[in-house]
N, C-alpha and C positions, 0 to 999 in steps of 0.2 A: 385740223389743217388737212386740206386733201391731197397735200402734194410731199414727198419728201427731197431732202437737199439732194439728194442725189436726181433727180427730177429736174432741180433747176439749171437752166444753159446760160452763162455768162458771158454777155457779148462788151469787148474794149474797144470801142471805135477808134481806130487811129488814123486818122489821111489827113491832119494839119500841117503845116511847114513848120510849126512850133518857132515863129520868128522870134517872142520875146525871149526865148532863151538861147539866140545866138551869142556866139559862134556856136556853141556845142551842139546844135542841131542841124549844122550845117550839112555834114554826110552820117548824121546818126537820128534815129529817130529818137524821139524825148521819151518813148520808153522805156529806153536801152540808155540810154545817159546814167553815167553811173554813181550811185548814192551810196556813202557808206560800203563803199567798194564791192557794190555789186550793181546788178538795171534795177533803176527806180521799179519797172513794173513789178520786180518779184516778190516786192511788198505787199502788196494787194491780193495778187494772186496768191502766195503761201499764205495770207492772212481767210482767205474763202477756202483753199484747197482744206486745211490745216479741221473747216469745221465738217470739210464732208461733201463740198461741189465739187464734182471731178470732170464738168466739162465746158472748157474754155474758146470762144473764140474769136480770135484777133480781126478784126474789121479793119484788114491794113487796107492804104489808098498811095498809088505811089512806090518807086523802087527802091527809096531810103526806105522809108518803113518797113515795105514789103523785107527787103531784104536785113533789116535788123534784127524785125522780131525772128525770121524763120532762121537764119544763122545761128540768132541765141538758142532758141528753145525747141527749133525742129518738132517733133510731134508729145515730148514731154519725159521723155522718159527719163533723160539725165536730171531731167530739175526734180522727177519724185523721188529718182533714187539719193538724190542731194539731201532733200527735202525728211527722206526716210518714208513715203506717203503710199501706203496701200491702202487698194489698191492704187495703179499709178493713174494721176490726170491725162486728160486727152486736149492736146493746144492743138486748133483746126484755123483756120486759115479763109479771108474772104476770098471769093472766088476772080479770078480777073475783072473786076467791074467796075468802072470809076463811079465814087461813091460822090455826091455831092451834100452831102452834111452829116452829121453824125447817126439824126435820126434815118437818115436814105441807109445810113450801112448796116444798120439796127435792119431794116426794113429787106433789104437783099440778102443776109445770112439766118433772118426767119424764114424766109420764101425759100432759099436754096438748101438748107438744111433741114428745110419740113419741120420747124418746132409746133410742138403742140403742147409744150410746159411753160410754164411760167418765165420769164426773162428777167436776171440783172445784170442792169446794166452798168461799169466801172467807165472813168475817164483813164486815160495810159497816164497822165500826171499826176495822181490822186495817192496819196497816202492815206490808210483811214483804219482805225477799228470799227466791224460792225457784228450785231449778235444778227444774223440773216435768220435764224431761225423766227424769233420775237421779231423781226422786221417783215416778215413773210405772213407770221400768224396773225399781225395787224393789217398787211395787205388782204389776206380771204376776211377777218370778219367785217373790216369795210366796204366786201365787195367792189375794192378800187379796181378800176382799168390799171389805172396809172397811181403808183406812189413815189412821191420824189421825198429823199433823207435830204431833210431841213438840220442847217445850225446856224446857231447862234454868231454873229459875225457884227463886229463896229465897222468897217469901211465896208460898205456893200456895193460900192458903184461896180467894181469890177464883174460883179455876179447878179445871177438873176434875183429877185423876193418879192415873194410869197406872201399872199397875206389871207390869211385863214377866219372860217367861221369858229363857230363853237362844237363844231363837229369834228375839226380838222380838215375840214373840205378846203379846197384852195380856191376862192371864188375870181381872186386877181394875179396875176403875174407880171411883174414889169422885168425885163430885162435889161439888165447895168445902167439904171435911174441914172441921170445925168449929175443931179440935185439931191442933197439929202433929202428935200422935204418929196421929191417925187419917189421915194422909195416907202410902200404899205406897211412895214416892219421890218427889220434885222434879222428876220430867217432867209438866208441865203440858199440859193439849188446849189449843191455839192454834186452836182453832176452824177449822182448815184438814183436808178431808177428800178422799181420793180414794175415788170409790166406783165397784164394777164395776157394770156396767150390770143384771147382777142380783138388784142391792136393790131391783129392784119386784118381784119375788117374794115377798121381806122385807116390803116396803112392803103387802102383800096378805094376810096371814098374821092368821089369827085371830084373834093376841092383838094384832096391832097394826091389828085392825078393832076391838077392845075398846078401846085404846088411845084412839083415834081419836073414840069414842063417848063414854068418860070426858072428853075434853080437852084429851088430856095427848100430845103427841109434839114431844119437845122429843131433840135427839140427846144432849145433857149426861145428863139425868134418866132420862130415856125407853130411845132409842133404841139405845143403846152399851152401858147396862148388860144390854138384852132381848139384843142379839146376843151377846154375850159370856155369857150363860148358858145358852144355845141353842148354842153352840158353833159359832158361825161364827166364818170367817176374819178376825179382828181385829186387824192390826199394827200397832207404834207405826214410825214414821221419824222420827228424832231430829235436828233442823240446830242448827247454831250460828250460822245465816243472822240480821240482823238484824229481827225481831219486835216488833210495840206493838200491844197494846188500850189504845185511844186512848179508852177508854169512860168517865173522869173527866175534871173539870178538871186537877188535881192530872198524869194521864197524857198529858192531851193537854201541858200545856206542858214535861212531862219529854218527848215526841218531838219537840217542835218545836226546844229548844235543843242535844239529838242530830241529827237531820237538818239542821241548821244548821251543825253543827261536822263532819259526816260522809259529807252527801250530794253528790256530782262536784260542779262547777260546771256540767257541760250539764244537771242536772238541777233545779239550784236556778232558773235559766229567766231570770236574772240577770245583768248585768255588773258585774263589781268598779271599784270608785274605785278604788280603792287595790293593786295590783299585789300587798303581799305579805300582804295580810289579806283574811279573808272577808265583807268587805261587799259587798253586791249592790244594785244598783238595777234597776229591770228597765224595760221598754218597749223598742220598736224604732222606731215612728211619728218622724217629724222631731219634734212636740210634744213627744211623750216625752222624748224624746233632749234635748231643751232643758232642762227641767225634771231630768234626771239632770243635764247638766252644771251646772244652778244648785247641787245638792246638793254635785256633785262638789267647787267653787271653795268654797263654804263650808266645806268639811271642809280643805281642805289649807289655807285662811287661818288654820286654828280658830276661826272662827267657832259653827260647831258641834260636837260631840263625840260620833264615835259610835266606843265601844267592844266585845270580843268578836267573835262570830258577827251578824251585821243583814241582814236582807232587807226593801229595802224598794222598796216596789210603784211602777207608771206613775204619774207625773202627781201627785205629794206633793210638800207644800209644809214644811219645816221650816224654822222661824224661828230668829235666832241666839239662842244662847245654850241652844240645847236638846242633850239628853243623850239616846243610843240605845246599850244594851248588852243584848247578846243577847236578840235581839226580833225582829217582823216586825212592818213595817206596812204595810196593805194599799191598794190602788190609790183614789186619787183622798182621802186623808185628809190633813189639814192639822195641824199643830201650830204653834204657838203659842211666844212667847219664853222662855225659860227652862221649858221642858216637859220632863219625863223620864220616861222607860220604860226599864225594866228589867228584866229574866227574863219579859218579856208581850207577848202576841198583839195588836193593835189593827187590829180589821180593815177593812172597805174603807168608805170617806165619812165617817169619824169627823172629829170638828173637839175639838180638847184645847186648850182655852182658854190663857192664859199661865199659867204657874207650875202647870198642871197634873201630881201625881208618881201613878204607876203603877209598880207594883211586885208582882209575880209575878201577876198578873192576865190577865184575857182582858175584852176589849172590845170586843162586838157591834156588827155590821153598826150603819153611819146615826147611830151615837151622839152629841149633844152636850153634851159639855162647857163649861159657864161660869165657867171659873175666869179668876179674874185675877191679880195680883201679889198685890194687895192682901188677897185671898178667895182661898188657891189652892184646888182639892180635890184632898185625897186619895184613890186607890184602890191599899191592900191587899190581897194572896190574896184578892181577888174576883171574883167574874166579873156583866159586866153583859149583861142580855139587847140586841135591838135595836131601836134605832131609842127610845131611853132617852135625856132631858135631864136632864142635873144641875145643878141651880145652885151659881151663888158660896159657897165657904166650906163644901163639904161635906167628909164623911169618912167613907169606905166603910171598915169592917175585915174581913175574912171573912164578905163577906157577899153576896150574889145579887140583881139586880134583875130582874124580868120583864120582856117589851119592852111598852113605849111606855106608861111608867110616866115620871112626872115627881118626880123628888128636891130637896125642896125646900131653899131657900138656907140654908144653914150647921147642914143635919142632922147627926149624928153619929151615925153606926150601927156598933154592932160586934156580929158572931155574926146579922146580921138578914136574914130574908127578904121582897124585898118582891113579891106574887105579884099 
């Protein structure tokens, strides 16, 4: 291989409005939305830091973006010394320039950054294990331009596929087939690309100054299907590595109850109560550590009941009588007597009145809940934006609240959006 990881520059495009997963992207960028009580992006990223790439950078578009990733992660230093990761990663930053597709911001942080290595490239919504080395070393002895990490996927409409020679050459691409039968195979683009440093040659090329001037360079639509007719070097590299576009509700809490039942224990960042189950409470501080043991004494009294997969975060208060299965709740939120969550997200400073039930939901940042025994509220297959109060005696059914929307006492919404 000619190149080492330390060589490779990792560019994460992010300038979408990430609408399928409002509300929560409403003032938050989707790679800061928080998973397993932390930003979904830090999965990716400690999954690449972790084998040895130490230089990152964020292709934000826009001031939510802009201003999520650089609040979180600043230049990197607090996430290596979190991380434990010497030496430390370097998070860089696109430059002010409205980016008009993924592949445009790929395209303006080679040019303004002078790469001359190798490029992978991540989506900001992408959970994934990959071995970059063996993905790198099949990128040089292909002599590909371009390799995109193919998997295997049954509903493929959403994504683009690929359909391959016997070489691995990728001779067609259709992006998000309307029709099963207009899709070539069930290898899906996972949005993860190696590119030789000679796609700014590519990136230069007449028709993708045409491109460029229409509006249009996007690597799905755009850019994959231009090189593939042009006949450059296109491979697909196939994993069976674990993959999630986190880009719905509905996806995000299908990875969170998977990484919950699948991911180490040193990675979930948590301590178990409980010796042969995967409940986690997490903190280290002597406070913390206090408040984990109040949880732990109530669990083994039964006092309270938490079944499944549970992570749940520093400095949370659970009251008896409440129920946790396969869930995560996030640092400093408080529930309430006889409260229960189930297949759902509640993230950090939420307050879940008594008799509050959540059920396959996600519940934004700051949220209050006013339920009581008497009034409890319901939330089904919902998602609530943040920093949202609900009063007594409501009933959410498949429905969305935008943040810092107030829901008034003993509404009843089903199929509702309230923006």
């Amino acid at each position: 291989m000619n190149w080492n990881l330390y060589d490779v520059k990792v560019i994460v495009p992010i300038g979408g409005e990430a609408t399928r997963l409002r509300p929560l992207t409403v003032e938050t960028s989707k790679a800061t939305v928080r998973l397993l009580n932390r930003p979904l992006i830090e999965f990716p990223v400690a999954e690449l830091a972790m084998q040895g790439l130490k230089e990152f950078i964020f292709g934000v578009k826009g001031y939510i973006n802009y201003r999520s990733l650089f609040d979180t992660f600043k230049e990197g230093v607090g996430f290596s010394a979190r991380h434990r990761i010497k030496p430390r990663v370097h998070f860089k930053y696109q430059p002010r320039v409205d980016s008009i597709g993924n592949a445009d911001s790929v395209r303006i942080n080679m040019e303004y950054y002078k790469i001359q290595e190798p490029v992978l490239v991540i989506q900001g919504d992408n959970i994934f294990r990959l071995d970059v080395r063996k993905a790198l070393e099949y990128h040089d002895k292909k002599e590909a331009m371009m390799t995109i990490i193919l998997k295997k996927w049954e509903d493929v409409r959403e994504f683009g596929v690929a359909d391959l020679d016997k070489e691995m050459r990728i001779k067609r691409f259709v992006e998000k087939p309307k029709r099963p039968e207009d899709a070539p195979s069930n290898l899906i683009n996972t949005g993860i690309y190696i590119l030789s440093p000679e796609i700014r040659k590519v990136f230069k090329s007449d028709k993708m100054l045409e491109m460029l001037k229409q509006g249009k360079m996007d690597f799905g639509n755009d850019v994959i299907p231009y090189m593939i007719d042009r006949g450059y070097p296109v491979y697909g590299y196939v994993t069976e590595d674990l993959w999630f576009d986190v880009g719905t509700p509905d996806r995000y809490l299908d990875a969170m109850i998977t990484l919950l039942r699948e991911l180490p224990d040193k990675e979930i960042e948590g301590m178990r109560i409980d010796k042969d189950r995967r409940i986690f409470v997490q903190g280290t501080s002597p406070d913390s550590v206090r408040r984990r043991n109040i949880i732990r004494n109530k669990y083994r009294k039964g006092k309270i009941s938490i079944e499944g997969n549970v992570l749940i975060g520093r400095h949370c208060q659970v009251n008896e009588g409440s129920h946790v299965e396969n869930s995560t709740i996030d640092n400093f939120t408080i529930l309430g007597k006889g409260v229960k969550v189930i297949n759902s997200s509640v993230m950090d400073r939420v307050f879940l009145g008594d008799g509050t039930i959540v059920e396959n939901s996600i519940i934004g940042r700051h949220v209050e809940v006013r339920s009581s025994l008497g009034k409890p509220v319901k939330i089904i297959n919902s998602v609530i934006g943040d920093d949202v109060v609900i009063m007594a005696g409501v009933e959410l059914i498949r429905s969305r609240v935008y943040p810092h929307k107030i829901v008034n006492e003993g509404s009843k919404m089903n199929d509702t959006v309230l923006t």
